[in-house]
BAFI-3210 file (N, C-alpha, C; in Angstrom, 3 decimals, decimal comma, padded with zeros to 6 digits):
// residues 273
n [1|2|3|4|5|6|7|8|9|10|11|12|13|14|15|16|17|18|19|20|21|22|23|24|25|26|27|28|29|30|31|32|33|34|35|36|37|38|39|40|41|42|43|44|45|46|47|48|49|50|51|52|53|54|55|56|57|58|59|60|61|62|63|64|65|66|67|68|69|70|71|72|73|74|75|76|77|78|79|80|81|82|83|84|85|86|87|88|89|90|91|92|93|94|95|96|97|98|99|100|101|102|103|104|105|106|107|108|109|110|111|112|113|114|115|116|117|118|119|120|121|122|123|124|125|126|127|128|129|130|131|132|133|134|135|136|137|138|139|140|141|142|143|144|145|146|147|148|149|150|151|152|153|154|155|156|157|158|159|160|161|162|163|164|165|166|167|168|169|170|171|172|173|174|175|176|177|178|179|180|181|182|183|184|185|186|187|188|189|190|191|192|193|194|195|196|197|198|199|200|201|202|203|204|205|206|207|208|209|210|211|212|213|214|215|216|217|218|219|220|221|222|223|224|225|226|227|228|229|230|231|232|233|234|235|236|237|238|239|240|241|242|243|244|245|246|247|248|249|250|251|252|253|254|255|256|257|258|259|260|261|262|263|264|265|266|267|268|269|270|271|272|273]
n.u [262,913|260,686|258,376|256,828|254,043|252,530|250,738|249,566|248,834|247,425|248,350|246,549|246,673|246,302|246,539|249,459|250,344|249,465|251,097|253,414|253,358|253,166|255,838|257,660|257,289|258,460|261,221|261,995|260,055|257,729|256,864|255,108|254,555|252,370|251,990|251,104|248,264|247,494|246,832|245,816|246,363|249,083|251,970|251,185|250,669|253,211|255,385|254,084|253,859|256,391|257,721|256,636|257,337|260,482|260,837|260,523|262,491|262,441|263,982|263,254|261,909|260,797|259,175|257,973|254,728|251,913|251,106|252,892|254,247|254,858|256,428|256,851|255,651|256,055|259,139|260,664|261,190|260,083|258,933|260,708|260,191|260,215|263,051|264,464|263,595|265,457|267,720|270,020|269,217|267,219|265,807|265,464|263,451|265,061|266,784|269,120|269,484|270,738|269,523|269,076|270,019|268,771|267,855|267,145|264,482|264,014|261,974|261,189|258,124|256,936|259,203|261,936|261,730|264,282|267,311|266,267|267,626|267,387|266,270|265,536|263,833|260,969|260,087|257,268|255,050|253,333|251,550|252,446|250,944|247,958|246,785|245,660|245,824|246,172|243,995|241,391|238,850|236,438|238,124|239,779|242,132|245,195|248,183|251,703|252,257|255,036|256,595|255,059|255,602|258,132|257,893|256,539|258,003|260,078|261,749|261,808|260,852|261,793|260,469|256,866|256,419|253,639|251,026|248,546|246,356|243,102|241,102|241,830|240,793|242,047|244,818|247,470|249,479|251,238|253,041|254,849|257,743|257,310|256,029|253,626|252,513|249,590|247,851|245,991|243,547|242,088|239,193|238,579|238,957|239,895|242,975|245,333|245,436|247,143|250,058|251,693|255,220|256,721|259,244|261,275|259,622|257,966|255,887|253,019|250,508|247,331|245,996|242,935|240,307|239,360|238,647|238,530|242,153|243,822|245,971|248,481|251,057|254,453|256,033|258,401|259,172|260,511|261,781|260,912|258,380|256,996|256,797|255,408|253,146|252,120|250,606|251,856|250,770|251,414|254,057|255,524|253,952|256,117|258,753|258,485|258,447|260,992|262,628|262,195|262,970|265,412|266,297|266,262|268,276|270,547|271,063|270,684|268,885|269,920|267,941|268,261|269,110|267,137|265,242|266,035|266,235|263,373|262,772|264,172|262,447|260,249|261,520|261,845|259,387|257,670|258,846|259,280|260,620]
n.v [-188,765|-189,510|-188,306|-188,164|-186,142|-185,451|-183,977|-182,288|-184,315|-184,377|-186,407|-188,561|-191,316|-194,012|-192,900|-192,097|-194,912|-195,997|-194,226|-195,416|-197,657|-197,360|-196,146|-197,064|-197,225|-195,039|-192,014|-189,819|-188,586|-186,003|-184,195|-182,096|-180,279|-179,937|-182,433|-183,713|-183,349|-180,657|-180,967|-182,975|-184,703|-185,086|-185,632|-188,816|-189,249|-188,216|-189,974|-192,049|-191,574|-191,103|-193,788|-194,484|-193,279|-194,164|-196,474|-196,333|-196,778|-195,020|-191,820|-188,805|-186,126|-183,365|-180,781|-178,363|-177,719|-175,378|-176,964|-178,269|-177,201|-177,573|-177,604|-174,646|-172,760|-173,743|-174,276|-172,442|-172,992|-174,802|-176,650|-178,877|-181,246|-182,556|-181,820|-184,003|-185,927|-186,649|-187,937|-190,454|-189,781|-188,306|-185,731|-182,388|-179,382|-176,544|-177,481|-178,369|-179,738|-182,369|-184,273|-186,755|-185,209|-182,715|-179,808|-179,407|-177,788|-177,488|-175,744|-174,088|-173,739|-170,515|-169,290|-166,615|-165,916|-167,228|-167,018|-168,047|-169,839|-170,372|-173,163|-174,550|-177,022|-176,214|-177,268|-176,925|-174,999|-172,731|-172,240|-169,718|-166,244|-165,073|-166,930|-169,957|-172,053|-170,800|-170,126|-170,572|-171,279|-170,233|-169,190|-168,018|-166,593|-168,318|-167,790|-167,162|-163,845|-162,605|-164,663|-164,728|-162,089|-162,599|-164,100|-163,237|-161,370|-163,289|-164,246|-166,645|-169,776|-172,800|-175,025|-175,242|-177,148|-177,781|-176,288|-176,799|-174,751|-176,490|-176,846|-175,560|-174,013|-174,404|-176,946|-176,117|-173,809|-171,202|-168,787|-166,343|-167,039|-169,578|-173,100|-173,688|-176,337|-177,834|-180,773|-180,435|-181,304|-183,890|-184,910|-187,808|-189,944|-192,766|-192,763|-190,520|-187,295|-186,684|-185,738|-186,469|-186,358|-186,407|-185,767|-186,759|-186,792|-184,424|-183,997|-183,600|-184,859|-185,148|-186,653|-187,418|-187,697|-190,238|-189,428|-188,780|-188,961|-185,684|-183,939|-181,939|-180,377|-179,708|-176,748|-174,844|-172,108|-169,483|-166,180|-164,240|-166,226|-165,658|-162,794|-162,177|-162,221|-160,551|-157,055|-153,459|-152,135|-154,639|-155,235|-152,181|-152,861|-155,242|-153,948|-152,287|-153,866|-155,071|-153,170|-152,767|-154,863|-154,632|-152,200|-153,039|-154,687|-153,503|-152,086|-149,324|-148,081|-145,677|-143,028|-143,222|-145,691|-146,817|-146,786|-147,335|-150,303|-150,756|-150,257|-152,426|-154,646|-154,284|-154,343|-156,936|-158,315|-157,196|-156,608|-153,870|-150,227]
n.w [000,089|003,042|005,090|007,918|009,248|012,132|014,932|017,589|019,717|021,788|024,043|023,551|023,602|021,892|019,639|019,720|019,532|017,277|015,725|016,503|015,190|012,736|011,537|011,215|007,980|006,995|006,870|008,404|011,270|012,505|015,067|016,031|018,156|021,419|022,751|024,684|026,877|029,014|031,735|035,328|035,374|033,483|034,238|033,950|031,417|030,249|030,973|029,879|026,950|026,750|027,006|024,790|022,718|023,018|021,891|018,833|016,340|014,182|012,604|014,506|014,965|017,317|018,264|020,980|022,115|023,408|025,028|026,412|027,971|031,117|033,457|033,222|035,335|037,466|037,676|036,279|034,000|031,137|028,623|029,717|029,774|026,996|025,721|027,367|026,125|023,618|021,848|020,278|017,030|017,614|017,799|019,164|020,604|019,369|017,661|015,526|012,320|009,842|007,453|005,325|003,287|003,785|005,165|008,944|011,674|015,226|016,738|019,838|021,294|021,604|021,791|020,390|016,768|014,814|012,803|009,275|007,214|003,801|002,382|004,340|006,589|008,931|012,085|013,624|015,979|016,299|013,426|010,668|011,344|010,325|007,816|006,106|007,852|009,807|011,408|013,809|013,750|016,216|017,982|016,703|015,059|015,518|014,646|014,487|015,219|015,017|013,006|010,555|009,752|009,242|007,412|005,397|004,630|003,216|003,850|005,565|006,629|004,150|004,146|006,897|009,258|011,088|013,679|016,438|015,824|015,488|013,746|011,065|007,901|005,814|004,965|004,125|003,194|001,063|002,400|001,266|000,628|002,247|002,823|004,458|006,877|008,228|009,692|011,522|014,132|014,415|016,107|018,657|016,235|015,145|013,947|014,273|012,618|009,706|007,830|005,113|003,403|000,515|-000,569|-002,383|-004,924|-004,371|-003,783|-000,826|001,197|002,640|005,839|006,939|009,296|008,018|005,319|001,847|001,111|000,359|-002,087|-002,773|-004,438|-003,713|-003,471|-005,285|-005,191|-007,187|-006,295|-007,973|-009,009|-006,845|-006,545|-008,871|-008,232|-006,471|-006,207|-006,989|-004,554|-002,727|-002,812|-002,049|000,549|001,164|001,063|002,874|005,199|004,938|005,412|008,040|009,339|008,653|009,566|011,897|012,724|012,808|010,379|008,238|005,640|003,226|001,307|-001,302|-001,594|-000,777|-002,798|-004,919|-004,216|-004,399|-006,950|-008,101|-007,611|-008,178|-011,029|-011,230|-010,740|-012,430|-014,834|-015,506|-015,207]
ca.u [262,734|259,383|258,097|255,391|253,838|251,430|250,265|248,336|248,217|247,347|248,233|245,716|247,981|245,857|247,200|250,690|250,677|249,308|252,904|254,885|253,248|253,684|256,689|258,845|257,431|258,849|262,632|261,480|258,668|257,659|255,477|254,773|253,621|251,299|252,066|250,102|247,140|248,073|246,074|246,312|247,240|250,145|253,127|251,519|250,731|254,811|255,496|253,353|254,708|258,234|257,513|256,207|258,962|261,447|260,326|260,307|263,557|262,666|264,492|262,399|262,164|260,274|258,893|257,399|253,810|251,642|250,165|253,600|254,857|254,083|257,502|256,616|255,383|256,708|260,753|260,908|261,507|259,244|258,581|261,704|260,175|260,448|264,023|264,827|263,103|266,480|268,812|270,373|268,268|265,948|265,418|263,827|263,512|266,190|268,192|269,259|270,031|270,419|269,345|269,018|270,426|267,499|267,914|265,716|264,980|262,881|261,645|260,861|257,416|257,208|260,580|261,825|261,546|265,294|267,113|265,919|267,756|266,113|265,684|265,322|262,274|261,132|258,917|257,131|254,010|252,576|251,889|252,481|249,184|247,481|247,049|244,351|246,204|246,151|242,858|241,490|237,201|235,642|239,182|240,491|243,903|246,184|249,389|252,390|252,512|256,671|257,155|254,466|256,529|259,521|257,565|256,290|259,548|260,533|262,966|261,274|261,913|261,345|258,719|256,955|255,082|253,089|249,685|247,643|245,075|242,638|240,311|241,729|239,942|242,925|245,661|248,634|249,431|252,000|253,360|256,177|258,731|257,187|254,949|253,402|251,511|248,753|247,093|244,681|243,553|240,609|238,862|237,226|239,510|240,974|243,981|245,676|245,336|248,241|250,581|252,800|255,612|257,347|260,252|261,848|258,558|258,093|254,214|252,246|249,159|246,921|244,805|241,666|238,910|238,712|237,849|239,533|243,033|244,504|247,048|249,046|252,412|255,048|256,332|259,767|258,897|260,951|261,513|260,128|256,893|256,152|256,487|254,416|251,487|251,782|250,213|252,779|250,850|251,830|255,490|255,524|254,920|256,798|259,821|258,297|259,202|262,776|263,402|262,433|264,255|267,053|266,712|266,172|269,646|271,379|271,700|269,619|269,099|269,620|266,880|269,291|269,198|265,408|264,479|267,290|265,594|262,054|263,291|264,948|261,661|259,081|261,440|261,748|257,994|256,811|259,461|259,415|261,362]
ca.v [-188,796|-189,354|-187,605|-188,155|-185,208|-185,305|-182,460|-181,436|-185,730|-184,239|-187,393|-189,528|-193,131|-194,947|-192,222|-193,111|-196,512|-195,876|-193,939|-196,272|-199,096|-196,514|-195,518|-197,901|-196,620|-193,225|-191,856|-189,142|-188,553|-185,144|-184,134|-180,579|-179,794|-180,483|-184,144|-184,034|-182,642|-179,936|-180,953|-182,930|-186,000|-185,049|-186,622|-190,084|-188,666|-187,930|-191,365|-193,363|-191,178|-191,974|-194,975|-195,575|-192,976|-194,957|-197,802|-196,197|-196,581|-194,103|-190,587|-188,224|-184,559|-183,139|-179,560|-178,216|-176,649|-174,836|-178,014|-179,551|-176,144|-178,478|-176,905|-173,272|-171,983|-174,335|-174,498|-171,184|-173,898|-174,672|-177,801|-179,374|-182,899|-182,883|-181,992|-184,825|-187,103|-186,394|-189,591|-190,512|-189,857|-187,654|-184,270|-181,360|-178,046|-175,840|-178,306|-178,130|-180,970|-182,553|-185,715|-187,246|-183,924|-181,872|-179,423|-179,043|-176,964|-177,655|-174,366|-173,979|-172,837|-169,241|-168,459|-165,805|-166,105|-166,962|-166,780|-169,316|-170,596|-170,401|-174,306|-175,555|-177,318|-176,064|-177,938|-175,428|-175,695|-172,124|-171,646|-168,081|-165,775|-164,297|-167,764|-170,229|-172,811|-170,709|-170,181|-171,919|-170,832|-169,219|-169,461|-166,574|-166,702|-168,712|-167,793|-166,111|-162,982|-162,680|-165,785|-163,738|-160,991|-163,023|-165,159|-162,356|-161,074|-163,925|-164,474|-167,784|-171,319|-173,371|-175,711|-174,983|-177,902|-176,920|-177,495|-175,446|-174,619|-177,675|-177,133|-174,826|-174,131|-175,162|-177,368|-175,962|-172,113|-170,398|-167,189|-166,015|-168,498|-170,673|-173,645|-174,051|-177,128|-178,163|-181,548|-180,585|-182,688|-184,964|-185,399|-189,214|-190,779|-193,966|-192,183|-188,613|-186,436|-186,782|-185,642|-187,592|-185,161|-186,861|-185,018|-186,873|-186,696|-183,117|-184,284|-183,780|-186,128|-185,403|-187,800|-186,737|-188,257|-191,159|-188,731|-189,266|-188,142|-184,938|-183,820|-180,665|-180,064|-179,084|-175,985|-173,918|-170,616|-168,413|-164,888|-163,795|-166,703|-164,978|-161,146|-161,593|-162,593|-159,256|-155,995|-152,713|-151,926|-155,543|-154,984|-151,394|-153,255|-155,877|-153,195|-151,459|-154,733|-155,373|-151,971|-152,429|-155,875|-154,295|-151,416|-153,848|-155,420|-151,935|-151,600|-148,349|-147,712|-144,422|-142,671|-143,981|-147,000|-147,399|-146,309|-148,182|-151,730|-150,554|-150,390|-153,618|-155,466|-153,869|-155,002|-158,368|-158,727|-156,876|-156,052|-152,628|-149,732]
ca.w [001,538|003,155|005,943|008,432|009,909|013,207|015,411|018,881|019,709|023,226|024,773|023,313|023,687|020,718|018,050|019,720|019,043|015,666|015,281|016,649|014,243|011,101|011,984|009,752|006,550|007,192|006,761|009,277|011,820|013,018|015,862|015,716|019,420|021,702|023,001|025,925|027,251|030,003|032,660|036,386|034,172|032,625|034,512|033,645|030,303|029,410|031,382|029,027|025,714|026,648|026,750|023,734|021,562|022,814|021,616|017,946|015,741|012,667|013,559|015,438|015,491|017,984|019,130|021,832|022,389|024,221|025,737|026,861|029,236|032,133|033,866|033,148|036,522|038,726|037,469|035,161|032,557|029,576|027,987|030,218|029,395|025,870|025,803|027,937|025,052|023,141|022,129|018,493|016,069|018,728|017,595|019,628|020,798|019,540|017,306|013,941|011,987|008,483|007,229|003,932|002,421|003,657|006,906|009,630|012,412|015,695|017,163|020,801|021,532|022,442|021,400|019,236|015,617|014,554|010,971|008,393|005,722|002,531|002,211|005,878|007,111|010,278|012,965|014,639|016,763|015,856|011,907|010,083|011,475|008,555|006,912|006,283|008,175|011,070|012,375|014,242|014,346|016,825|018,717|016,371|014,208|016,162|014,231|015,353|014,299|014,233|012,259|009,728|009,012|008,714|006,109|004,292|004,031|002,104|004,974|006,275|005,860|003,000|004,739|008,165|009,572|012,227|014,452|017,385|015,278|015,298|012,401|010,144|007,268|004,948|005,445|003,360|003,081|000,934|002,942|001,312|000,198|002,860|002,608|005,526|006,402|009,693|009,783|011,990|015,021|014,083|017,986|018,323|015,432|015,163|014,192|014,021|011,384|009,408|006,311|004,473|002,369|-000,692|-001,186|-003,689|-005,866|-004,659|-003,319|000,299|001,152|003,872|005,903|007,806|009,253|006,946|004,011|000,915|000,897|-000,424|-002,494|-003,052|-005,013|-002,371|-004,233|-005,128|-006,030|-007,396|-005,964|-009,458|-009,036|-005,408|-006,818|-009,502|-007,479|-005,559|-006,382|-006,475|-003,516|-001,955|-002,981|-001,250|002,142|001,604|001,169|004,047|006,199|004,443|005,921|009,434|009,497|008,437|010,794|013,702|012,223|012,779|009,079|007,803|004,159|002,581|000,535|-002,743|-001,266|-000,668|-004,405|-005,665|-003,686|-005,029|-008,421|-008,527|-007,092|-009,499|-012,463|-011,200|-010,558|-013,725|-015,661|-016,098|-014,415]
c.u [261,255|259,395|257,097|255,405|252,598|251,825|249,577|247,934|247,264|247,113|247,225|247,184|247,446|247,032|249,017|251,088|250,821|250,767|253,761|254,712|253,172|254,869|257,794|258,686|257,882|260,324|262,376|260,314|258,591|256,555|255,586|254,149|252,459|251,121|251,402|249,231|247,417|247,130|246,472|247,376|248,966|251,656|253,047|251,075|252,316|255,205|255,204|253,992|256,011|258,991|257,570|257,595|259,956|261,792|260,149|262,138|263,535|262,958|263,251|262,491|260,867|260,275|258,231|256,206|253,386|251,449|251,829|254,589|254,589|255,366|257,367|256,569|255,947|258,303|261,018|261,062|260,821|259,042|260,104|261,830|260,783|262,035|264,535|264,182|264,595|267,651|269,119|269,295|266,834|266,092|264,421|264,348|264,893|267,572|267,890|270,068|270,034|270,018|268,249|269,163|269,284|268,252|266,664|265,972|263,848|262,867|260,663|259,552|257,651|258,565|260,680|262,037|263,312|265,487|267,126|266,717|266,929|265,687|265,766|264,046|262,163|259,983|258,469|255,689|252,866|252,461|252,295|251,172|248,988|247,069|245,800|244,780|246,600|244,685|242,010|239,727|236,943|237,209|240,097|241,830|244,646|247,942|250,387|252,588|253,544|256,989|255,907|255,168|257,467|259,236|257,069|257,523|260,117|261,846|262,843|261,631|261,580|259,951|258,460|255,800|255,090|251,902|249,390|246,914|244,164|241,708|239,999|240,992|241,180|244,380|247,196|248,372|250,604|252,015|254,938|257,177|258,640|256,023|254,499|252,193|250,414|248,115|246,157|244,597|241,677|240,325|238,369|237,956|240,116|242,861|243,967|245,546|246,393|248,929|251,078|253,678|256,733|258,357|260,813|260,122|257,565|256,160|253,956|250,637|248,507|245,610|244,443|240,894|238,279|238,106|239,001|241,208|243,110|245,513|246,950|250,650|253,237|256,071|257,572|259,951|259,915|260,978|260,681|258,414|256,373|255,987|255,606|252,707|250,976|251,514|250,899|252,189|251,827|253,442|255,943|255,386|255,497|258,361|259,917|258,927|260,570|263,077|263,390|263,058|266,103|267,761|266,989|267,840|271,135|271,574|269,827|269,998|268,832|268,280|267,015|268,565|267,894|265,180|265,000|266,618|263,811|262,457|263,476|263,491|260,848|259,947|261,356|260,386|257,341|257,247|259,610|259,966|260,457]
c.v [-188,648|-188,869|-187,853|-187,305|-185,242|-184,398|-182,828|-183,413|-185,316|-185,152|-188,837|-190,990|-193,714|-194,474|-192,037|-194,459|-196,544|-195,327|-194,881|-197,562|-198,352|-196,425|-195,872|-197,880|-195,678|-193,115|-190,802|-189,055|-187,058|-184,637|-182,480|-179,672|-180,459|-181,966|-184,438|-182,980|-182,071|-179,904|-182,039|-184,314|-186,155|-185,819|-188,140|-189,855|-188,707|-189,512|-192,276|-192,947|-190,991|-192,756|-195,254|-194,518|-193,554|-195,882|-197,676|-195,445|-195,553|-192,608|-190,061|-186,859|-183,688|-181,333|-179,177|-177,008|-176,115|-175,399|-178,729|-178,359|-176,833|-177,744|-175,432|-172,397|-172,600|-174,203|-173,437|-171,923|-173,320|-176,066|-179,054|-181,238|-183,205|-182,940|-183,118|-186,274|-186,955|-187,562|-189,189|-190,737|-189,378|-186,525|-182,797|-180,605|-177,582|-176,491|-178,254|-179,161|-181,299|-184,487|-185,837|-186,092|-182,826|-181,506|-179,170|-178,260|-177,113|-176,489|-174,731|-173,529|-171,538|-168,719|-167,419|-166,562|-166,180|-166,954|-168,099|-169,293|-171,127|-172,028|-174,951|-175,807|-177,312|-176,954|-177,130|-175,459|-174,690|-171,839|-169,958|-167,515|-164,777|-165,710|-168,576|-171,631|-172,551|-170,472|-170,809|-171,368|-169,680|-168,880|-168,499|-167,063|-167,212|-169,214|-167,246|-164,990|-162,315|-163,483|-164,942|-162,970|-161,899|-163,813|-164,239|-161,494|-161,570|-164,451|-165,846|-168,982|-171,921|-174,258|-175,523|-176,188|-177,587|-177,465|-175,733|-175,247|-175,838|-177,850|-175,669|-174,805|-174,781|-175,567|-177,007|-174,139|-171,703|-168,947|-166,820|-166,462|-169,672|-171,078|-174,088|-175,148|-177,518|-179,068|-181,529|-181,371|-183,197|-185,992|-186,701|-189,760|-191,663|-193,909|-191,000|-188,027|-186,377|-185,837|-185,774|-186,559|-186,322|-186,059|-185,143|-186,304|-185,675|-183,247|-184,635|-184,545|-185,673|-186,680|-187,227|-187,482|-189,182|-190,617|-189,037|-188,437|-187,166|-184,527|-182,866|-181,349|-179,651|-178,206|-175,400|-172,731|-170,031|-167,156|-164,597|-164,468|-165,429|-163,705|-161,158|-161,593|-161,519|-158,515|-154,943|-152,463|-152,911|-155,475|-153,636|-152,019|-154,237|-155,080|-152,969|-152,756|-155,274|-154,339|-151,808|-153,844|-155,263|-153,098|-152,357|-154,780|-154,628|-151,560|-150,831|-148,160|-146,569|-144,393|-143,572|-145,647|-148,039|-147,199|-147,421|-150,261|-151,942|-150,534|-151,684|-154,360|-155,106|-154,601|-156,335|-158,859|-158,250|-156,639|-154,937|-151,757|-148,915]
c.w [001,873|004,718|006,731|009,412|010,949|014,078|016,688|019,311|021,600|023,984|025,203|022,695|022,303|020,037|018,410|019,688|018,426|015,366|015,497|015,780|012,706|010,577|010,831|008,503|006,015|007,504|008,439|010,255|012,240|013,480|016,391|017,003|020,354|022,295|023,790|026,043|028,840|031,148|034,177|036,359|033,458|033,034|034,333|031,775|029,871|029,661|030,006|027,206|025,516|026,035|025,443|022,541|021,763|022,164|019,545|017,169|014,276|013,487|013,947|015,237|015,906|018,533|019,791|021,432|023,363|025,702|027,062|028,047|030,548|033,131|034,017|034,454|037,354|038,822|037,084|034,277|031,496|029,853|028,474|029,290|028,230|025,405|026,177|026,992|023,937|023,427|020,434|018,088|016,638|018,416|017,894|019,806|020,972|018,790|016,240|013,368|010,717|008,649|005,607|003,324|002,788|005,460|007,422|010,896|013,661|016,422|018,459|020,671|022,440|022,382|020,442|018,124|015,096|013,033|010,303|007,398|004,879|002,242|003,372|005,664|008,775|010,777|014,014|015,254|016,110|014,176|011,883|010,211|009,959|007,599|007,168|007,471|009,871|012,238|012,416|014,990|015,001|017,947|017,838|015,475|014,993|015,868|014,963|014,475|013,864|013,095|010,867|008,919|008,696|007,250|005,242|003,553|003,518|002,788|005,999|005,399|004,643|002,917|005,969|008,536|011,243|012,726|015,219|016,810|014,459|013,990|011,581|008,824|005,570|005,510|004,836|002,981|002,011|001,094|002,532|000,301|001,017|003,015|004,419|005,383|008,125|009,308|010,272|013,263|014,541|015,499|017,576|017,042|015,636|015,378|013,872|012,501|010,600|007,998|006,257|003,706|001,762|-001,302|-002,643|-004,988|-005,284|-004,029|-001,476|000,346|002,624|004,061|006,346|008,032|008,661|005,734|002,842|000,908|000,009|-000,809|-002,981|-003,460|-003,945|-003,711|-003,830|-005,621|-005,525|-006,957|-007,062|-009,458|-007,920|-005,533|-007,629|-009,629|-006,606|-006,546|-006,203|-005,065|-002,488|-001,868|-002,251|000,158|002,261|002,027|002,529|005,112|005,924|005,573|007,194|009,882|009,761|009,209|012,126|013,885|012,645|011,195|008,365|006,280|003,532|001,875|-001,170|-002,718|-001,300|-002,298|-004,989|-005,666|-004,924|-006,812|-008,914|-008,522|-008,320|-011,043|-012,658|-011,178|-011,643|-014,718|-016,256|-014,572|-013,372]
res [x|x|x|x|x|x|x|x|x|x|x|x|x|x|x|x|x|x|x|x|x|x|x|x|x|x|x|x|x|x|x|x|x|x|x|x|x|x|x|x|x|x|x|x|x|x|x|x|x|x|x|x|x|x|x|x|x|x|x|x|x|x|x|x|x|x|x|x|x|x|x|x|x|x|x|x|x|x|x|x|x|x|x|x|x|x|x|x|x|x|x|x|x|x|x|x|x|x|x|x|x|x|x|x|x|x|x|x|x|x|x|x|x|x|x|x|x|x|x|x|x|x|x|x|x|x|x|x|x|x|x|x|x|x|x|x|x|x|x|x|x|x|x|x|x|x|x|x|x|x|x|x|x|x|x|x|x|x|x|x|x|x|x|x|x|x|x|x|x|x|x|x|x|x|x|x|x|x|x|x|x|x|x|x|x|x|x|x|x|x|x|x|x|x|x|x|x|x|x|x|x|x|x|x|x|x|x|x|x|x|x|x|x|x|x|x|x|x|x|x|x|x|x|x|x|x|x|x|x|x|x|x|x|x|x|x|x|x|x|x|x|x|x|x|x|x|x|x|x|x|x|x|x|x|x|x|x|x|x|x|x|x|x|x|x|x|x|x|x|x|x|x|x]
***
């Protein structure tokens, strides 16, 4: 299954064309936030990117960003529009779906952080904060810092493609058990910033700026790979956040119970008791 991933197009029409004339090399498309540019523009802005997704037969799955709240103050809504982009084979905010054996998950902006299944792929606007894929310069970390914990907890999705932060300093993160990925927006380009994901052959590709493509492994680590990259300290807070998950769950864990967890983790990550 191939994948094409774009980000933050903020309603630049070229780098929707360019999608809709890509479009047919791709099993999937996914646009990660951000579709328009939130300014006095924007109702012929959605108009004109209607337009042109309609007009594009490879599925779709679509989530809402910061940029596309155009509803927010005026309706109590949100991102009303984008919803209303929703047909067969239209996938947005708040829908969960499979296709070609792979699940996915499009995540509202500004929503809570819900529960991931260990091999979903989510489409999510904000990355995991703490990551290199989330900040975003002089403009500060622009992760979320729920979806964080949940990914450090090992409790996050399998892949998170994502955006909002325009020129992170790397485009691919592992937090967790989740790969998170950000194309970036490349201002003044021909086209968007892109990444391609190769499921079957397990490989991501980014484009940029006309620079040479790159390539990363799209990875399946093992509980065991991801512990033994931590430090007992790092394994102490990861516990420490099992435990307030699991308080926030109603389920409290004896003293037994805590030792008993810590035990298990240290042998799996180092092998000793």
């Amino acid at each position: 299954m191939k994948i094409l991933h774009v980000t933050d197009l903020h309603g630049n029409l070229p780098w929707y064309h360019w999608l809709a004339r890509e479009a047919h090399r791709y099993d999937l498309i996914c646009l990660s936030g951000d579709l328009i540019e939130l300014n006095d523009s924007a109702p012929q802005q959605m108009a004109a990117i209607t337009e042109v997704l309609a007009g594009i037969r490879t599925p779709l799955a679509i989530c809402s960003g910061n940029h596309d709240m155009v509803h927010a103050r005026a309706q109590g809504g949100g991102a009303l529009w984008v919803s209303d982009l929703k047909r067969d084979g239209v996938w947005v905010d708040g829908d969960r779906f499979e296709l070609g054996g792979e699940k996915f998950y499009c995540h509202r902006w500004n929503e809570p952080i819900p529960h991931a299944e260990s091999e979903e792929i989510w489409i999510t606007h904000a990355p995991p904060e703490w990551s290199v894929v989330s900040w975003g310069g002089r403009g500060g970390d622009l992760g979320d810092h729920e979806f964080a914990l949940v990914c450090r907890a090992m409790r996050g999705p399998r892949i998170a493609l994502c955006g909002h932060a325009h020129t992170p300093p790397g485009w691919t993160a592992l937090v967790g058990r989740t790969q998170a990925f950000n194309p970036g927006h490349a201002t003044n380009a021909p086209e968007p910033a892109h990444i391609v994901l190769d499921l079957s052959l397990g490989v991501a590709i980014r484009h940029y700026l006309g620079r040479p493509p790159a390539a990363v492994q799209i990875e399946r680590p093992t509980a065991r790979d991801i512990l033994r990259k931590r430090s007992p300290q790092d394994l102490d807070r990861l516990l420490d956040l099992t435990v307030q998950n699991q308080k926030a769950e109603g389920h409290v864990l004896t003293a037994e119970e805590n030792a008993e967890v810590r035990r298990r983790l240290r042998k799996l990550a180092f092998g000793d008791e």
